[in-house]
mmCIF file of the N, C-alpha and C atoms, coordinates in Angstrom:
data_MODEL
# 
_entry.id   MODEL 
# 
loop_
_atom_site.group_PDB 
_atom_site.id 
_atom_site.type_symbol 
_atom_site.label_atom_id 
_atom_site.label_alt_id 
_atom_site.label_comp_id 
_atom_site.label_asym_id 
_atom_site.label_entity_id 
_atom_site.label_seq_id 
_atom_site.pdbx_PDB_ins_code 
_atom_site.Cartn_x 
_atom_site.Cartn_y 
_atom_site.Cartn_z 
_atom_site.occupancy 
_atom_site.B_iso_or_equiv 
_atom_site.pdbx_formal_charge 
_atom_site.auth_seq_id 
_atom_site.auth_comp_id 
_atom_site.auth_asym_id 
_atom_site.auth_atom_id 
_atom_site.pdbx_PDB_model_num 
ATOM 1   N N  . UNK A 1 1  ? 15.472  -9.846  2.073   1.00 0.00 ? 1  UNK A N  1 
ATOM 2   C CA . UNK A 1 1  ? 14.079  -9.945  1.693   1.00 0.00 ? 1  UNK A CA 1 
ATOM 3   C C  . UNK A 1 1  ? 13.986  -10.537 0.295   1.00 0.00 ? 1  UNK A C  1 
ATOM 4   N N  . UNK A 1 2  ? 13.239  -11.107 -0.133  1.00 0.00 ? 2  UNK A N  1 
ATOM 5   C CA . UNK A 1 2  ? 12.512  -11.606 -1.039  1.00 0.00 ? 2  UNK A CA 1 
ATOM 6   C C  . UNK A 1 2  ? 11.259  -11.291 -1.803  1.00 0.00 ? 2  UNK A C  1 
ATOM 7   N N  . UNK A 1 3  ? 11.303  -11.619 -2.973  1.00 0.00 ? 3  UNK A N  1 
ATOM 8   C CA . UNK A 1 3  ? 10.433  -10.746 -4.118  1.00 0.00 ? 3  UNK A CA 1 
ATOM 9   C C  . UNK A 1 3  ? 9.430   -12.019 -3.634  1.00 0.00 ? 3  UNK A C  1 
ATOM 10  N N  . UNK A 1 4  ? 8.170   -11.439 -3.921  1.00 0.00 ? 4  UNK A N  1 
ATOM 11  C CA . UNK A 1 4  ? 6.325   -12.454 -4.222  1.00 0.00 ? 4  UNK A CA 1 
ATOM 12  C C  . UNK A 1 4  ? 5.837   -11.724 -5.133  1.00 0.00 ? 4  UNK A C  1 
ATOM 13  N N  . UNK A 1 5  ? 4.811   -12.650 -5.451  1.00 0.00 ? 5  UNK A N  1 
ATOM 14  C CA . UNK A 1 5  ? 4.070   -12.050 -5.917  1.00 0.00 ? 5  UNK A CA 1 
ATOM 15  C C  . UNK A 1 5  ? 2.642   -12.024 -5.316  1.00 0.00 ? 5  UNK A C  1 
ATOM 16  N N  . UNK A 1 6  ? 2.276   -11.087 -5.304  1.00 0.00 ? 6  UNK A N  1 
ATOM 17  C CA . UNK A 1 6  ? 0.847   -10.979 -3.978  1.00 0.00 ? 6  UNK A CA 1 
ATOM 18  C C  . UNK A 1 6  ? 0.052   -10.351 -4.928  1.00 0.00 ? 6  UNK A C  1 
ATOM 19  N N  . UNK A 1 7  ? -1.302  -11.632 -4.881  1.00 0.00 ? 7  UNK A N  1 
ATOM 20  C CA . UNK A 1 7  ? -2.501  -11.295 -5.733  1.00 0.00 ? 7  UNK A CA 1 
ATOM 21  C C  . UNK A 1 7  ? -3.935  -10.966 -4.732  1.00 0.00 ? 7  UNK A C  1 
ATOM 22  N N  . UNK A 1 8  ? -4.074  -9.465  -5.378  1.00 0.00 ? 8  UNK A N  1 
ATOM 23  C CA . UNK A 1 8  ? -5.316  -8.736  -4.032  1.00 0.00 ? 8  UNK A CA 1 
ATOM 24  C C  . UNK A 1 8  ? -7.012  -9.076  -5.194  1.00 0.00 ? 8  UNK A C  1 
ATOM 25  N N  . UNK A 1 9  ? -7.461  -9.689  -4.395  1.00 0.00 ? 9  UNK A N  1 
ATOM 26  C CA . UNK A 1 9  ? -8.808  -9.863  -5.193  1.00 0.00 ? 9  UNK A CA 1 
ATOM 27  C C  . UNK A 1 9  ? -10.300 -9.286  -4.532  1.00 0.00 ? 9  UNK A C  1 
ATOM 28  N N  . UNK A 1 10 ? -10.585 -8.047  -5.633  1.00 0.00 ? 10 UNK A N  1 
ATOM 29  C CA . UNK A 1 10 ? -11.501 -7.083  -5.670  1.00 0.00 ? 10 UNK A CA 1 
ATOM 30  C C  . UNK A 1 10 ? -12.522 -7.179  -6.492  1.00 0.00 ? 10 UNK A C  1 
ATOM 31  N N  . UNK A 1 11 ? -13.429 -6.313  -5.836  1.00 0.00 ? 11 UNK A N  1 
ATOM 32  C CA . UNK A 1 11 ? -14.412 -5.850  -7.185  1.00 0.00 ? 11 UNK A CA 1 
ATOM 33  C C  . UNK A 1 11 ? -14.951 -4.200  -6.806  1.00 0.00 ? 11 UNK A C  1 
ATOM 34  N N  . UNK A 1 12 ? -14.770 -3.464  -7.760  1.00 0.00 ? 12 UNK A N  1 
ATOM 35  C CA . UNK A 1 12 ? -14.441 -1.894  -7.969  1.00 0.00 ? 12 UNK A CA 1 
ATOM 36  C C  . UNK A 1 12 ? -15.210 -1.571  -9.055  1.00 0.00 ? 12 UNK A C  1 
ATOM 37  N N  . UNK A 1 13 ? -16.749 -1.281  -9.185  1.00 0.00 ? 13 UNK A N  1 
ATOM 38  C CA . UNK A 1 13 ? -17.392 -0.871  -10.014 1.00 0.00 ? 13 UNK A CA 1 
ATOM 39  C C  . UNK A 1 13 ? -18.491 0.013   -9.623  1.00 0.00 ? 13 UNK A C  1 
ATOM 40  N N  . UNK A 1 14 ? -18.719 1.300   -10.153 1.00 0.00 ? 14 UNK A N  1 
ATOM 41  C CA . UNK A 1 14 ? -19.059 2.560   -9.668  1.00 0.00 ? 14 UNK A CA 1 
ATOM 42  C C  . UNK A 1 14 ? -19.319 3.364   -11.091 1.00 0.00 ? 14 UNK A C  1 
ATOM 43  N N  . UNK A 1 15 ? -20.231 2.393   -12.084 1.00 0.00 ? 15 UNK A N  1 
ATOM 44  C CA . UNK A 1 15 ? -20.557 3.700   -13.131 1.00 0.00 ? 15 UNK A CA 1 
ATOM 45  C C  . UNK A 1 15 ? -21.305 4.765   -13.288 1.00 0.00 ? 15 UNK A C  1 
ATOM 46  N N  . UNK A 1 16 ? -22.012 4.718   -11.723 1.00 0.00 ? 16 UNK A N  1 
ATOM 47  C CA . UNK A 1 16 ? -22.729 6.358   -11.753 1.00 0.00 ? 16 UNK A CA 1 
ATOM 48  C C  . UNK A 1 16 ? -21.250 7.661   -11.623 1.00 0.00 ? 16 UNK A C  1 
ATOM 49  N N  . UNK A 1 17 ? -20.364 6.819   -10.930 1.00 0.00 ? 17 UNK A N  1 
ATOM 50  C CA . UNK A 1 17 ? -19.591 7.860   -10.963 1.00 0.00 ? 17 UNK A CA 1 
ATOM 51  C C  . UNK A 1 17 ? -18.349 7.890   -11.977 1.00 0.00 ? 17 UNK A C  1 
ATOM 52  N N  . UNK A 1 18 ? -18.853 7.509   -13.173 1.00 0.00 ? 18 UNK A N  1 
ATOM 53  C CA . UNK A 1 18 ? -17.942 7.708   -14.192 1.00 0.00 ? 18 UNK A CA 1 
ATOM 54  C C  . UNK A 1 18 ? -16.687 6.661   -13.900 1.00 0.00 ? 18 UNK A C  1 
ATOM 55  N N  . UNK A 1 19 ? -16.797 5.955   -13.130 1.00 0.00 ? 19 UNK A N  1 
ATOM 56  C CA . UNK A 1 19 ? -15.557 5.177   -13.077 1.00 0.00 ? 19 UNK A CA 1 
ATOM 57  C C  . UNK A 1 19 ? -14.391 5.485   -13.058 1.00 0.00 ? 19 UNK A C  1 
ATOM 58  N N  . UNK A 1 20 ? -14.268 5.254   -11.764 1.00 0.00 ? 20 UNK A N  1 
ATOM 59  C CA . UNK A 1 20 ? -12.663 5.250   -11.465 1.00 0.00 ? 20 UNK A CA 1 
ATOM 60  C C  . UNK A 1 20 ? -12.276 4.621   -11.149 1.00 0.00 ? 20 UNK A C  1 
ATOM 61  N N  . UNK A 1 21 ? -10.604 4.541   -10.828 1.00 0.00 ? 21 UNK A N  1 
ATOM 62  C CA . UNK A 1 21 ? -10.108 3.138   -10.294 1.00 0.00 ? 21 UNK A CA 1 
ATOM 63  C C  . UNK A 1 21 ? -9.743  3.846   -9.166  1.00 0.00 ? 21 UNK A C  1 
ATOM 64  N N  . UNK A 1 22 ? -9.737  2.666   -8.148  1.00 0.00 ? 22 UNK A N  1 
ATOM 65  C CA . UNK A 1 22 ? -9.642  2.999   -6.981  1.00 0.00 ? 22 UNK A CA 1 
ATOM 66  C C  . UNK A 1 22 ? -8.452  2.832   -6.292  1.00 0.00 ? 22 UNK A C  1 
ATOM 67  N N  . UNK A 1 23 ? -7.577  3.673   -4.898  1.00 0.00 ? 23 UNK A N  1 
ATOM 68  C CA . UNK A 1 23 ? -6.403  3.980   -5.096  1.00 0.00 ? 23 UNK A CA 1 
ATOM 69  C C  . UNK A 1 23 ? -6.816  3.853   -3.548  1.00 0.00 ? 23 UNK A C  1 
ATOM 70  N N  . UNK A 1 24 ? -5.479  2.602   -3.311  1.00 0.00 ? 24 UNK A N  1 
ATOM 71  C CA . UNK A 1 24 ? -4.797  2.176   -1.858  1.00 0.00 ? 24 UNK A CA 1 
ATOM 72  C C  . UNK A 1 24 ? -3.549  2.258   -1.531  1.00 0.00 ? 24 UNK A C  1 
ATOM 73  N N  . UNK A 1 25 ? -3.483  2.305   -0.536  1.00 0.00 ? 25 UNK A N  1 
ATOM 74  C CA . UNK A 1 25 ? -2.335  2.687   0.494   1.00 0.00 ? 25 UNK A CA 1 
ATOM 75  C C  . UNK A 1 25 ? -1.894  0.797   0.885   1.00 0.00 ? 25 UNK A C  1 
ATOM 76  N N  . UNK A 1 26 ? -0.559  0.488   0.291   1.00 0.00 ? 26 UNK A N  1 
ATOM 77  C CA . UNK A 1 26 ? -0.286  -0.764  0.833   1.00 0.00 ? 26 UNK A CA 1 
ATOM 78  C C  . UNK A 1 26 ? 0.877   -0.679  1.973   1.00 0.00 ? 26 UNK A C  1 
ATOM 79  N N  . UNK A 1 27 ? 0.817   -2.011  3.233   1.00 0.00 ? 27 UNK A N  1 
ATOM 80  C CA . UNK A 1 27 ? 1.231   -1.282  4.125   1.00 0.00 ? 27 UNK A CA 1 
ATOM 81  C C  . UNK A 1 27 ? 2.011   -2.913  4.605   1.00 0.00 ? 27 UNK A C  1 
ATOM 82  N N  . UNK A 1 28 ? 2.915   -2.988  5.175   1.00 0.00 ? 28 UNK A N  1 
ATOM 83  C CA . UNK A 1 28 ? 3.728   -4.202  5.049   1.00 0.00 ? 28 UNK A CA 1 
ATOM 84  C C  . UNK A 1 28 ? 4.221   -4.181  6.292   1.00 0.00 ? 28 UNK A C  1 
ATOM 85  N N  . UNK A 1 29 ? 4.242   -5.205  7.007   1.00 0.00 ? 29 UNK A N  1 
ATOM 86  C CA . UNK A 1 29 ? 4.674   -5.121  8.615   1.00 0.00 ? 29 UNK A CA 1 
ATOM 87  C C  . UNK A 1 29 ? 4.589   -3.567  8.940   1.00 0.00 ? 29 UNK A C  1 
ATOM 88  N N  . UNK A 1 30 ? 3.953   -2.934  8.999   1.00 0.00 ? 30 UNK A N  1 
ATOM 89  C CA . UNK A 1 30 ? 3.631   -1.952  9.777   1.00 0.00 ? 30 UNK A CA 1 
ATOM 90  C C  . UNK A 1 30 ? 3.904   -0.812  9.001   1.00 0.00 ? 30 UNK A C  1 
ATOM 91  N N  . UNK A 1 31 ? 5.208   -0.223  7.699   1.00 0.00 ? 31 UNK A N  1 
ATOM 92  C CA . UNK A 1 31 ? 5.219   0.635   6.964   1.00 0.00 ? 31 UNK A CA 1 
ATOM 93  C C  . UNK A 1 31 ? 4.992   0.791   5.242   1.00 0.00 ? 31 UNK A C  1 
ATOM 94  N N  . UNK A 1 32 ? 4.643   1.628   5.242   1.00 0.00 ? 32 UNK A N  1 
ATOM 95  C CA . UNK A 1 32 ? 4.072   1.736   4.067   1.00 0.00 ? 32 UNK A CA 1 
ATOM 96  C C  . UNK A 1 32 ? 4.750   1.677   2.930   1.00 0.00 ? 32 UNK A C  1 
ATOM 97  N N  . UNK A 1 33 ? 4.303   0.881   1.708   1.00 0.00 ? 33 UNK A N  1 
ATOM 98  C CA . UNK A 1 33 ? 4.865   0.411   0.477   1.00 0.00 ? 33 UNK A CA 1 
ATOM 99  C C  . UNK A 1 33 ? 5.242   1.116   -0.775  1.00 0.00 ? 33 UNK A C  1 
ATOM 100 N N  . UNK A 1 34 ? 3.771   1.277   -0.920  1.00 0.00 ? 34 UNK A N  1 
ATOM 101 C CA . UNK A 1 34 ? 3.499   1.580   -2.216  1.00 0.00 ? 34 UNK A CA 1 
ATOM 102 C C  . UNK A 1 34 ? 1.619   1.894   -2.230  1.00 0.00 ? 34 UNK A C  1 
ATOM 103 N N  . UNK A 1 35 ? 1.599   3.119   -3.122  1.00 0.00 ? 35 UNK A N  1 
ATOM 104 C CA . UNK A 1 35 ? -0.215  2.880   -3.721  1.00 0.00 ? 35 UNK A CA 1 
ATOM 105 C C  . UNK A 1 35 ? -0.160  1.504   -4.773  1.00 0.00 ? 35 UNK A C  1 
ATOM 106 N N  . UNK A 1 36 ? -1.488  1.526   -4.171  1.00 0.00 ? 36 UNK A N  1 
ATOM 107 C CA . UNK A 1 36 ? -2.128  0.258   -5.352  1.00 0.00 ? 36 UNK A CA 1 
ATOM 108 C C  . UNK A 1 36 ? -3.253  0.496   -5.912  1.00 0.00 ? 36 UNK A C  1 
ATOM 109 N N  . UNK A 1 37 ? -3.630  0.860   -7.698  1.00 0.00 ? 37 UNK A N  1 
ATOM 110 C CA . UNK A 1 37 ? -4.466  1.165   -7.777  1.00 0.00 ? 37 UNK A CA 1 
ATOM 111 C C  . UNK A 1 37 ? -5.430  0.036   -8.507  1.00 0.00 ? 37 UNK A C  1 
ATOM 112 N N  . UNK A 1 38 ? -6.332  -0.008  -8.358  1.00 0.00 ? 38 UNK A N  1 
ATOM 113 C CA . UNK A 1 38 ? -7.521  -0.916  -8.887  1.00 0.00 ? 38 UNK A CA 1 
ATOM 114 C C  . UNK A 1 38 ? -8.248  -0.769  -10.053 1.00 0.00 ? 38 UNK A C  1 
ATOM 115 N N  . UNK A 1 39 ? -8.206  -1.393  -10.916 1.00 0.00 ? 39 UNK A N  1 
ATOM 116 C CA . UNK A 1 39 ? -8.763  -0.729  -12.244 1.00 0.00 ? 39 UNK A CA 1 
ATOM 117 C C  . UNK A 1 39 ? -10.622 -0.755  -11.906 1.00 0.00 ? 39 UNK A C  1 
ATOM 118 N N  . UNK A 1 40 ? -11.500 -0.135  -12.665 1.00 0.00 ? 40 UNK A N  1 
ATOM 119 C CA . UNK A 1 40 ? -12.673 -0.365  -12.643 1.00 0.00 ? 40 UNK A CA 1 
ATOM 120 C C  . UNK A 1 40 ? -13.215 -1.365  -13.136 1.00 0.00 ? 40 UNK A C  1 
ATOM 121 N N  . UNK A 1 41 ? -14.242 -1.739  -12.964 1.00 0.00 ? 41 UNK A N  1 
ATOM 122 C CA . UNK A 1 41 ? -14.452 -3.068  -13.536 1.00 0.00 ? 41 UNK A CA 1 
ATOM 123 C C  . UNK A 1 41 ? -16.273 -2.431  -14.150 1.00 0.00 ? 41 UNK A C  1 
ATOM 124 N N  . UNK A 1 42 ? -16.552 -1.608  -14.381 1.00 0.00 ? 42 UNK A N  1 
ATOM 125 C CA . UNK A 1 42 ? -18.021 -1.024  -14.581 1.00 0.00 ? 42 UNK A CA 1 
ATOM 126 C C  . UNK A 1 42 ? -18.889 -1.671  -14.224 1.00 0.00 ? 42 UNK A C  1 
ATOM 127 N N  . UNK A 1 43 ? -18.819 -2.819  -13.243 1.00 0.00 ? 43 UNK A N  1 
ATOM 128 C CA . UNK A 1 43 ? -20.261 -3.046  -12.262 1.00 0.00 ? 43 UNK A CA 1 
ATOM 129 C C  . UNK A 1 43 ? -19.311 -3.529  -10.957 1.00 0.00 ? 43 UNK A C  1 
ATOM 130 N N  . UNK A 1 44 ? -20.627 -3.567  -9.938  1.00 0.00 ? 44 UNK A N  1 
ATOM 131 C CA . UNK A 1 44 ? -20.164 -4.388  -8.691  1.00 0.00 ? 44 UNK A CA 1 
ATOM 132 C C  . UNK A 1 44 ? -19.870 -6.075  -8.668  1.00 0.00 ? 44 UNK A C  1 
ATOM 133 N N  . UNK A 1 45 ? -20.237 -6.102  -9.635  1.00 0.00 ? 45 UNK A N  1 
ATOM 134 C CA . UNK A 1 45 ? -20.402 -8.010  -10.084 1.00 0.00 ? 45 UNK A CA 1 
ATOM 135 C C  . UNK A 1 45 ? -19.298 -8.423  -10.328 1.00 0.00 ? 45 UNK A C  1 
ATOM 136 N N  . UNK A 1 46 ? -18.422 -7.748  -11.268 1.00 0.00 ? 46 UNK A N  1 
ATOM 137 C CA . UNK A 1 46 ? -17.099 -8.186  -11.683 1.00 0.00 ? 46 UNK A CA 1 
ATOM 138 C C  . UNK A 1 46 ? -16.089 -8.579  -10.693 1.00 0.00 ? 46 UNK A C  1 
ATOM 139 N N  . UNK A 1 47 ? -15.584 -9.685  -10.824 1.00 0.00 ? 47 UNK A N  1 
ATOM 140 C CA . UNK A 1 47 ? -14.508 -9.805  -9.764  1.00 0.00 ? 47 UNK A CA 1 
ATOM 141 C C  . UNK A 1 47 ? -13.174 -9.932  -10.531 1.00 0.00 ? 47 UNK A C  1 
ATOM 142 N N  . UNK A 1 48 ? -11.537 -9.149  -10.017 1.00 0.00 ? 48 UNK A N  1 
ATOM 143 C CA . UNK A 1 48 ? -11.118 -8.719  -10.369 1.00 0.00 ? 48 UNK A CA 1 
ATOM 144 C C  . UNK A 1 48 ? -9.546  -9.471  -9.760  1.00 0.00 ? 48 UNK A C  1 
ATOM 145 N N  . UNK A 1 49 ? -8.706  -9.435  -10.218 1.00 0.00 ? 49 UNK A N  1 
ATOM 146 C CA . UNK A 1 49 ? -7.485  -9.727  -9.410  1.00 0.00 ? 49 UNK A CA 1 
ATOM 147 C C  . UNK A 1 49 ? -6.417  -8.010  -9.449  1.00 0.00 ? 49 UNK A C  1 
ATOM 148 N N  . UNK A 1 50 ? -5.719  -8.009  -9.195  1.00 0.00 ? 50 UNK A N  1 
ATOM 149 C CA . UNK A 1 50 ? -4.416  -7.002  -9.426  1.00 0.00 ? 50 UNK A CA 1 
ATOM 150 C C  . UNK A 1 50 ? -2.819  -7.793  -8.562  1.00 0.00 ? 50 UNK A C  1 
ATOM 151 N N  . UNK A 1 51 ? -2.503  -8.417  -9.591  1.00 0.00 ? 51 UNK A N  1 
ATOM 152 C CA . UNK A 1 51 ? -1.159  -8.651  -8.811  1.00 0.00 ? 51 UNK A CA 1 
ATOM 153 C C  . UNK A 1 51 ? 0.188   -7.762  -8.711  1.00 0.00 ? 51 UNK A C  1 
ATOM 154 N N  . UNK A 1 52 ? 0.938   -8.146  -7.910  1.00 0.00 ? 52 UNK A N  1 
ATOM 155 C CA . UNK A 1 52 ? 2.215   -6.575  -7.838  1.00 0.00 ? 52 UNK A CA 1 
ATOM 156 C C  . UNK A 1 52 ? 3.155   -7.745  -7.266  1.00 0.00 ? 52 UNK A C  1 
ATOM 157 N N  . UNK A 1 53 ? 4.812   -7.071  -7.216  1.00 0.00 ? 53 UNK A N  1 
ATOM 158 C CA . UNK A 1 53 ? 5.813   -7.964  -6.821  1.00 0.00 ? 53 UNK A CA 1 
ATOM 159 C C  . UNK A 1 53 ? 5.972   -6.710  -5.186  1.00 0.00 ? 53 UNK A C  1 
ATOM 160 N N  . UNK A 1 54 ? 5.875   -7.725  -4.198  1.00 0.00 ? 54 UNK A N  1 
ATOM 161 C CA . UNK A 1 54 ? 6.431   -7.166  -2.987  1.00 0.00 ? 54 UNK A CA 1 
ATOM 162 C C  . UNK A 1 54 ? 7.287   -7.945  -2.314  1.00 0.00 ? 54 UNK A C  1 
ATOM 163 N N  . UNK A 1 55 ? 7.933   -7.351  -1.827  1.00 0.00 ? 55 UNK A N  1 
ATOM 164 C CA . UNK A 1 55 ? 9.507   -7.872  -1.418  1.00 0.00 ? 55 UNK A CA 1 
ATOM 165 C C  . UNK A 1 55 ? 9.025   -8.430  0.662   1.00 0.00 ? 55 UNK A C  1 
ATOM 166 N N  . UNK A 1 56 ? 8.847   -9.491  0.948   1.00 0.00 ? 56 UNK A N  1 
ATOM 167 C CA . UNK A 1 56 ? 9.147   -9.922  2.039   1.00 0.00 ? 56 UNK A CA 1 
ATOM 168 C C  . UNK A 1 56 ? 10.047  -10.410 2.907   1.00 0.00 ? 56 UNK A C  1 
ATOM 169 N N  . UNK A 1 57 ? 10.101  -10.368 4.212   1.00 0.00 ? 57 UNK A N  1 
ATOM 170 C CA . UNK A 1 57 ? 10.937  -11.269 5.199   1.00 0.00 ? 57 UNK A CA 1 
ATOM 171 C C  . UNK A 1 57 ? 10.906  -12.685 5.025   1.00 0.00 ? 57 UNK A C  1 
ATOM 172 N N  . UNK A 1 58 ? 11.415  -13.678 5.342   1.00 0.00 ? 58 UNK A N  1 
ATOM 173 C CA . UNK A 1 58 ? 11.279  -15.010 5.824   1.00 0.00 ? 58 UNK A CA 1 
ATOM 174 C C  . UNK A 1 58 ? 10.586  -14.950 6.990   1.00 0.00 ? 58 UNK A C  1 
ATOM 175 N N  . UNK A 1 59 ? 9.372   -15.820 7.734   1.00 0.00 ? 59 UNK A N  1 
ATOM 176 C CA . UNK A 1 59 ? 8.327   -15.965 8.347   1.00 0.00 ? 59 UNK A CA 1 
ATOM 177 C C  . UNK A 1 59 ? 6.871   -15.249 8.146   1.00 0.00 ? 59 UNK A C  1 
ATOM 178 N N  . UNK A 1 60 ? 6.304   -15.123 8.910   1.00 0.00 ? 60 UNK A N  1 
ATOM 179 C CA . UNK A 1 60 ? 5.360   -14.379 9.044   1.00 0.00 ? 60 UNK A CA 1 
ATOM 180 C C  . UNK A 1 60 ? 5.460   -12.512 8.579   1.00 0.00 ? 60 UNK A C  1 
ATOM 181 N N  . UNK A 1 61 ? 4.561   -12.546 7.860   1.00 0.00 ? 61 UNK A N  1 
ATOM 182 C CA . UNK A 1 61 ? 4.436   -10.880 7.077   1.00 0.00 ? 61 UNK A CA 1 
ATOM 183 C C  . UNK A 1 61 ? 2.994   -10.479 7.582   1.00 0.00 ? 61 UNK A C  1 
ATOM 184 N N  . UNK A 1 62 ? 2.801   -9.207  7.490   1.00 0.00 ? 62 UNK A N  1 
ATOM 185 C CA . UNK A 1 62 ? 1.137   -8.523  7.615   1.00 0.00 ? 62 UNK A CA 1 
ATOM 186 C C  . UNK A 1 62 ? 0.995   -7.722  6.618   1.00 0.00 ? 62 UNK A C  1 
ATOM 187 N N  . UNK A 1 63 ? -0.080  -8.211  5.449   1.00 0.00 ? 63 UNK A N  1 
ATOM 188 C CA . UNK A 1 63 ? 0.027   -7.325  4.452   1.00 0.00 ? 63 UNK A CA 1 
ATOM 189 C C  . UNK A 1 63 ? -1.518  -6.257  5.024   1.00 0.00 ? 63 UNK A C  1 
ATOM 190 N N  . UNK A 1 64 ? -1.739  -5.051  4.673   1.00 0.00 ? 64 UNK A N  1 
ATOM 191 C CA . UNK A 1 64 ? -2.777  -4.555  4.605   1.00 0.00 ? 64 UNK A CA 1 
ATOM 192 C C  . UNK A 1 64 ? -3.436  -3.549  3.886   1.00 0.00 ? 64 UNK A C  1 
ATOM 193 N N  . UNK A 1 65 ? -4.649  -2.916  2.887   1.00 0.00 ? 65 UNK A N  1 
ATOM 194 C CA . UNK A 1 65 ? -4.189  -2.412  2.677   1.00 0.00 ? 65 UNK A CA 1 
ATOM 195 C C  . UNK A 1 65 ? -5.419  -1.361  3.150   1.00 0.00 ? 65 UNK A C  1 
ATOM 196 N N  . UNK A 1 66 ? -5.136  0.139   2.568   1.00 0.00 ? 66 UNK A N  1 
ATOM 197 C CA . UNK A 1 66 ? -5.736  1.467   3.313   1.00 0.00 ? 66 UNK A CA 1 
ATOM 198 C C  . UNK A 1 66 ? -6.549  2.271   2.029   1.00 0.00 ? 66 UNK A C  1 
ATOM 199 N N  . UNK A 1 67 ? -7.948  2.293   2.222   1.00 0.00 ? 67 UNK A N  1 
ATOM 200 C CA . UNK A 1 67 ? -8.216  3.535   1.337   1.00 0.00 ? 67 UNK A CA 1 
ATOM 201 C C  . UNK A 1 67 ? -7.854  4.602   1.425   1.00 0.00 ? 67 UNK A C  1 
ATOM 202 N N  . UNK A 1 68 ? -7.574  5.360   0.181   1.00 0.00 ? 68 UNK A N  1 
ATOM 203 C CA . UNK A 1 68 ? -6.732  6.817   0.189   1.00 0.00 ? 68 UNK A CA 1 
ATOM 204 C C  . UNK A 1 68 ? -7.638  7.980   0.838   1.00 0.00 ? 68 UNK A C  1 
ATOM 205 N N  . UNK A 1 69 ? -8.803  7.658   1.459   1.00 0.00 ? 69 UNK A N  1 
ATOM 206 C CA . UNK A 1 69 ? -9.409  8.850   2.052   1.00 0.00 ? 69 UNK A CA 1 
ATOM 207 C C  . UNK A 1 69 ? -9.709  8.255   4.096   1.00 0.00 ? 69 UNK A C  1 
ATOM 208 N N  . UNK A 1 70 ? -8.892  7.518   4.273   1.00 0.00 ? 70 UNK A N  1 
ATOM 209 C CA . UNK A 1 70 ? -8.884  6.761   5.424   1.00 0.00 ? 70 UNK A CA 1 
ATOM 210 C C  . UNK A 1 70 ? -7.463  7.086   6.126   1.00 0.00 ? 70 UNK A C  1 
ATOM 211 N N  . UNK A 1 71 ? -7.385  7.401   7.284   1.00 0.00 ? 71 UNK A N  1 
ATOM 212 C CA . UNK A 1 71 ? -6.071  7.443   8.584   1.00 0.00 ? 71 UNK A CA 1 
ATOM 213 C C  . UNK A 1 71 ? -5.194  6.117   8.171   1.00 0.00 ? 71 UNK A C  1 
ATOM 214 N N  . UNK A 1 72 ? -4.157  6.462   8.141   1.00 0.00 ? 72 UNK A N  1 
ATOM 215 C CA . UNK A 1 72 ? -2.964  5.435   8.110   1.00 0.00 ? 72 UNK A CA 1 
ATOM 216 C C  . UNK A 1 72 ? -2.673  4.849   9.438   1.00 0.00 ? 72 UNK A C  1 
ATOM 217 N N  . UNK A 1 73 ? -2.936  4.008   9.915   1.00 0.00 ? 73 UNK A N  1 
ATOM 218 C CA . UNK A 1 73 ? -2.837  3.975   11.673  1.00 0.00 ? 73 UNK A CA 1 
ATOM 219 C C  . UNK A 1 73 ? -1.503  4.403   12.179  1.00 0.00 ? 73 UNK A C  1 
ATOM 220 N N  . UNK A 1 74 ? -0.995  4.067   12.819  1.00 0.00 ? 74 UNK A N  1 
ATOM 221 C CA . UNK A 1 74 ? -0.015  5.112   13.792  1.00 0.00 ? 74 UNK A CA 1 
ATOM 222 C C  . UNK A 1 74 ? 0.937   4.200   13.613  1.00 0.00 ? 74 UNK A C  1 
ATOM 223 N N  . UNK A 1 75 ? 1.426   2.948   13.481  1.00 0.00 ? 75 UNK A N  1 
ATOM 224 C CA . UNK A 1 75 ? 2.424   2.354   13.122  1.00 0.00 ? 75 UNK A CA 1 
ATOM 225 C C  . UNK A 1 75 ? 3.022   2.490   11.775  1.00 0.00 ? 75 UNK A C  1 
ATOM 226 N N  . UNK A 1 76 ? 2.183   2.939   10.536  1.00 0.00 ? 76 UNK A N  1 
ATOM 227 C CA . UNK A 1 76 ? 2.426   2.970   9.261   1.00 0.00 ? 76 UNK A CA 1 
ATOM 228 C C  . UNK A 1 76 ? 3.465   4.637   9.152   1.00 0.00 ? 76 UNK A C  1 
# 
């Protein structure tokens, strides 16, 4: 496998609720990676990147990722 770099582009802004960053479940051909968390951005307007190094196959990959209050599907 091989290192990338995989850039997830968001926008995560929620200042009635004091702001938080928001926290995913990343999930890679079918098992799970790593959390990924999202910084806040204090409005919905802001658009945001978060890049991370994930290690892939040669061909085709399925990246996806899962909110932390959401079912992991049954392959993960």
């Amino acid at each position: 496998m091989k290192p990338f770099n995989l850039a997830l582009s968001f926008q995560n802004g929620n200042p009635e609720a004091g702001g938080n960053d928001a926290k995913l479940a990343m999930i890679v051909n079918g098992q799970y990676v790593q959390d990924t968390y999202l910084p806040d951005q204090e409005n919905w307007g802001i658009n945001a990147t978060q890049t991370e190094v994930v290690y892939l196959k040669a061909g085709t990959n399925t990246v996806r990722y899962w909110r932390f209050d959401m079912t992991l599907p049954n392959e993960a």
